[in-house]
N, C-alpha and C positions, 0 to 999 in steps of 0.2 A: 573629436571622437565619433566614429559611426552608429550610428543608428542600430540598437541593442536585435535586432531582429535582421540584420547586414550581417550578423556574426555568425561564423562555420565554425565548428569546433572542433579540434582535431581528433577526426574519429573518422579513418577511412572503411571499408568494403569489407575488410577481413577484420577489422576491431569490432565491427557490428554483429558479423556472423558469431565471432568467437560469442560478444557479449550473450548471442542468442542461445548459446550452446553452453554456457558459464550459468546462465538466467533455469533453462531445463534439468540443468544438473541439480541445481540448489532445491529444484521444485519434486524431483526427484529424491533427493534425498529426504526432505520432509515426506514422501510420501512411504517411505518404507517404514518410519515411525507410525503409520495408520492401521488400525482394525476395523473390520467390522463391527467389533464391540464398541468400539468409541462411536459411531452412531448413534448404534444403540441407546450409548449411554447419553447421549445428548439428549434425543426425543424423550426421558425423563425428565427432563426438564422444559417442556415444549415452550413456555412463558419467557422464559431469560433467554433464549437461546432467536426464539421468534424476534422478540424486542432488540436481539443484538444485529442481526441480520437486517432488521430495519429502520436504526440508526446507521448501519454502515450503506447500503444499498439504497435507500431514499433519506434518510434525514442529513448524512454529509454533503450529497451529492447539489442537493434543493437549498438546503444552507450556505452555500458554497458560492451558487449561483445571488443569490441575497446579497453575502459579503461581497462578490462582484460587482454589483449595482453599487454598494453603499460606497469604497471603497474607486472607485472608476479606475483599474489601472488600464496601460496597454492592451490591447486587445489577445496578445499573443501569451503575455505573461496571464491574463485571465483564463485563459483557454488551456495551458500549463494548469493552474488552478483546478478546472474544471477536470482534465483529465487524472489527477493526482487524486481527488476526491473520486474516481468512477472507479483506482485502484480495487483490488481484493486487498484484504487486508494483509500487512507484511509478518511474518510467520516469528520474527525478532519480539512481537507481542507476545507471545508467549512466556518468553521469557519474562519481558517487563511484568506481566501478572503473576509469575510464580513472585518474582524478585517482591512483589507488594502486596504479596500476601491475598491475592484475589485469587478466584475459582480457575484457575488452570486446566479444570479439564471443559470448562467452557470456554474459555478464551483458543480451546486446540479445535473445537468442533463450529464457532464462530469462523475461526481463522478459517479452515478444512471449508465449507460449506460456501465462504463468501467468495474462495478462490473457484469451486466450480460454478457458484452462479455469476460471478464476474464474466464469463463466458460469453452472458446470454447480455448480463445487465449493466455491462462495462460499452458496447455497444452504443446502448440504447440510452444509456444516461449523457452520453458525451453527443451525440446526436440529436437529443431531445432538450437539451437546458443551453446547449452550443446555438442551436436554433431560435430561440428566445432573444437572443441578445445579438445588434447589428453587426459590430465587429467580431465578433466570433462566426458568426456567418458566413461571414466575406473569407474568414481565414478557409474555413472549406470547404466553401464552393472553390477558392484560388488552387485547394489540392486535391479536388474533386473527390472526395475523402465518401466511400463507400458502406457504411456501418455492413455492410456481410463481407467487405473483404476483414477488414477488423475483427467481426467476430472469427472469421477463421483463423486468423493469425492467433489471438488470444486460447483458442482451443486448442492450436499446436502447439506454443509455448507452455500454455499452463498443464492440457486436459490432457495431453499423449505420457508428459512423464508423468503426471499423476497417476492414469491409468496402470503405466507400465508398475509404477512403484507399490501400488495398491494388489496387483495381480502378484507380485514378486512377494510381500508379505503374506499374503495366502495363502499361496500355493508351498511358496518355500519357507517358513518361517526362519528357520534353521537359518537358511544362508543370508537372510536379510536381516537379522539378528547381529548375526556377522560382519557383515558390510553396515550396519547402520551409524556405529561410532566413525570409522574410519571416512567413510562417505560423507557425511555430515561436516567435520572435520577440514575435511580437502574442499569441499565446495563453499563452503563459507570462506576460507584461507584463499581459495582461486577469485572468488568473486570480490573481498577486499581487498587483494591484491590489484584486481581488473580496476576496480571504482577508484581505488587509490592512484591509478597509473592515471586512468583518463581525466582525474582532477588535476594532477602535477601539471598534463601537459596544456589542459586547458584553466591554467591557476592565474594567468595574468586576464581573462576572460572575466573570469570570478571578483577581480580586484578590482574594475573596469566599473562592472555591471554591478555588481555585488549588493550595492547602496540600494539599487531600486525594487530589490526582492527579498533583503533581510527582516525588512520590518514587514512585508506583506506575509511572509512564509510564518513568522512567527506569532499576527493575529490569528491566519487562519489555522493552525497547529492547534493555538490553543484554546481555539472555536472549537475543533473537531473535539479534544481532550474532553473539554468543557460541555460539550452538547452531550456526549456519549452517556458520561458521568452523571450528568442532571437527567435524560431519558428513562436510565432505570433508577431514580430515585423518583421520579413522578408517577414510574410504573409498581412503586413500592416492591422492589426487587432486592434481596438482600444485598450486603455494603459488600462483600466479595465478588459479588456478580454485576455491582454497578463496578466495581474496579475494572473489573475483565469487557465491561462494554466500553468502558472510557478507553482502552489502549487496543481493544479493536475497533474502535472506529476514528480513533487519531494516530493509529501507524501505517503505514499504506505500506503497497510493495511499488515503492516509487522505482525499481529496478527494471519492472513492466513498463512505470509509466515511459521510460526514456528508451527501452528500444521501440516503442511504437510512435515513437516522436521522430526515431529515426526510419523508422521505415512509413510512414505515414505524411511527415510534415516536415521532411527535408532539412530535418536539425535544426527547425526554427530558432532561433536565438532564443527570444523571451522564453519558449514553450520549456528547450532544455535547459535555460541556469535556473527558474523556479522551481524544475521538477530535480534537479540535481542539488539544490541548497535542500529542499524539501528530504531529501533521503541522507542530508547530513544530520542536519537540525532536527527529526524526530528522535536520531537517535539519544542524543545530549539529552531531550524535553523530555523521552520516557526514563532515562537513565533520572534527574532530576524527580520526578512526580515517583516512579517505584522508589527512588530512597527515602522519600518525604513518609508514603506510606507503609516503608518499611520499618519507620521508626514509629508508628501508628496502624497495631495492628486493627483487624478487622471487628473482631469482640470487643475493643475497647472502644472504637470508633461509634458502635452501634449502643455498647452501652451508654455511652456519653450524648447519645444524639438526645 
């Protein structure tokens, strides 16, 4: 069997562009569900909202890098890691926190906020804890890996439809109102469709390799879960809002991480079957943890603490 970083996965020129144009649509449609008011209403809460943004932007990212040392995998499948954790968070948290009875409308202005500063901070974390560690080093200096070509890529992907979708709720409410159900809808259906196609064709990859990123993807999962959750209880933040920090800072938009794996690190093996198990297995781990706390509402949780 070849050497799990030997592996191409079948994902040519025009499955990449599609994915990048499949990845803006979905980022787009989330943004036409955005106001101004939802800001707004976030900075009411500057405390929960500060604390979430900083378990997801520096306590996954540093933690991440930790579970790296302790843990020694691959150097490729670590750096996968690394970049998975520098994610914004995946906008599917939202849902998870309605589903478990946490703060919802914090978990939309976490999610909202961590994808624009992923911009600036998605960059510099993959760059700065990549640099710590020798074989992560080696991996990019070998793809002479540029943190401001990156950041621009991520500001095209993420910050242009956001833009577009933030000015189209604005200005037109009306029509974005309109398009938001259907929009929503098509882009989530186009992009499970996508994920779904490129797992089928690279499924005997998955079978191959599968063994040496199952158990790694789901200590670190349940790191992230787990560190979120315990940050705002240390921060004595109420039990709905440590919910909504726990599944934004343990669901990534692992969807980012693997186009910039492809346009960045030449579809590294290790790099894309950890960040592509990683955007299976969140979803099962938040599906599992919101039904847990959905049979354990939040008043009763706290009453009982």
């Amino acid at each position: 069997m070849m050497h799990i970083d030997q592996v191409h996965l079948n994902f040519n020129p025009q499955a990449l562009l599609a994915l990048n144009l499949v990845l803006a649509l979905v980022m787009f449609g989330v943004a036409l569900d955005l106001k101004l008011s939802d800001f707004k209403q976030a900075l009411r809460t500057p405390k929960a909202l500060a604390i979430g943004l900083l378990g997801h932007h520096v306590l996954f990212p540093a933690g991440t890098y930790l579970l790296i040392l302790a843990l020694n995998p691959l150097p490729s499948i670590a750096l996968g890691m690394l970049l998975v954790s520098s994610c914004p968070a995946g906008h599917i948290s939202n849902f998870f926190t309605h589903r478990a009875g946490g703060n919802a409308a914090l978990s939309v202005s976490i999610s909202t906020l961590s994808t624009v500063g992923a911009v600036f901070m998605m960059p510099i974390n993959v760059a700065f804890w990549a640099n710590q560690h020798e074989g992560m080093r080696a991996i990019l200096r070998d793809f002479s890996l540029d943190p401001l070509s990156m950041l621009f890529e991520v500001a095209l992907l993420l910050g242009v439809p956001l833009a577009l979708g933030l000015t189209m709720s604005h200005r037109f409410p009306k029509m974005a109102a309109r398009l938001l159900k259907p929009m929503r809808v098509f882009s989530l259906v186009v992009f499970g469709v996508f994920v779904s196609g490129a797992l089928l064709a690279n499924w005997k990859f998955f079978l191959a390799y599968g063994a040496m990123v199952v158990g790694i993807v789901f200590i670190h999962n349940a790191c992230a879960l787990a560190s979120g959750y315990g940050l705002g209880k240390l921060t004595g933040l109420a039990e709905r809002d440590c919910r909504a920090v726990a599944f934004e800072t343990g669901i990534q938009n692992s969807g980012l991480g693997l186009v910039l794996i492809f346009n960045f690190f030449g579809a590294l093996g290790g790099m894309a079957i950890v960040t592509a198990w990683w955007g299976i297995w969140h979803i099962f781990a938040g599906m599992a943890l919101s039904t847990y706390w959905m049979k354990k509402p939040a008043q009763a949780a706290k009453a009982g603490a």
